[in-house]
N, C-alpha and C positions, 0 to 999 in steps of 0.2 A: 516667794509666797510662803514658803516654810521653813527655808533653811534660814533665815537671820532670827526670826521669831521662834523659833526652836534652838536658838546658839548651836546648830549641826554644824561639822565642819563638812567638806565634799568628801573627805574618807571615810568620815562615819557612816556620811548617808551611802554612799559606793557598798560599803561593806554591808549594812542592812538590807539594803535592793540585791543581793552578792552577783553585780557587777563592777567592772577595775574603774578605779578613779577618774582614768584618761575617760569613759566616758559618761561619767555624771558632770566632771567640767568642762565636755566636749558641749553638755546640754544647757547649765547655768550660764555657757559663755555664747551661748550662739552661735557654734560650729556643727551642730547634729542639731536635730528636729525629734520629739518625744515619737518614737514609735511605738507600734499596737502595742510590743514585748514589754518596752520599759511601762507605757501604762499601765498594763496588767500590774507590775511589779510596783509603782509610785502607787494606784489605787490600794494594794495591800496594806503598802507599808505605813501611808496615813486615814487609811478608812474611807477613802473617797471612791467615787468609781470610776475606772478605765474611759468612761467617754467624758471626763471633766478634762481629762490630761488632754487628749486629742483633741477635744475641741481646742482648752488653752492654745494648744500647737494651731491649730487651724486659723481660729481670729488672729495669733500672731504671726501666719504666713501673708492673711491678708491682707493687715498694716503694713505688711512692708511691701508687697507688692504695689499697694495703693500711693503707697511716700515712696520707693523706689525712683520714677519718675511718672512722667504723667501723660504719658504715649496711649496707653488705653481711654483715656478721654477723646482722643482723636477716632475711635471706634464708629462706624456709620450704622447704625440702627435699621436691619432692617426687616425686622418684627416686631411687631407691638402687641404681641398675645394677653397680657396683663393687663391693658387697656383694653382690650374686646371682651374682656371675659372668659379669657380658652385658657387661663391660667389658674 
C-alpha cells in the first residue's frame, strides 16, 4: 500500500517505525499479522490511524480464512437472530 509508492525499501521503513527489519519483512511477507504496537507505530509514521492498520489485518485474516478451505460452509445454522429482528 505504501512501500512501492513511496520507493521505501523494508530498512528504511524498519528504521523509521525503530523496529528491526526481520519484522517489518515478517509483516510485508506474511509471516506476522500488524499488531496493536506496530499500528500505533505505521499510524504515526504515515498519518493514518491505528484502526486502518488493524482493520487491514482483520479483512485480511478473513480472506484467508474464507479461501483457506471451505469447512465452515458445512456450519449448521442454529440461530436466526437477524431474521427475527433480535439483531
Amino acid at each position: 500500500m505504501y512501500i512501492r509508492p513511496l520507493s521505501l525499501t523494508i530498512t528504511d521503513l524498519a528504521k523509521s517505525l525503530g523496529v528491526s527489519r526481520k519484522a517489518v519483512s515478517a509483516i510485508v511477507n506474511e509471516r506476522k499479522s500488524v499488531t496493536p504496537e506496530m499500528a500505533l507505530r505505521l499510524s504515526q509514521a504515515f498519518d493514518t490511524t491505528p484502526d486502518l492498520w488493524l482493520n487491514l489485518q482483520r479483512k485480511h485474516d478473513l480472506w484467508c480464512a474464507m479461501n483457506a478451505n471451505n469447512d465452515w460452509r458445512d456450519v449448521r445454522q442454529i440461530y436466526q437472530g437477524a431474521e427475527a429482528g433480535l439483531l
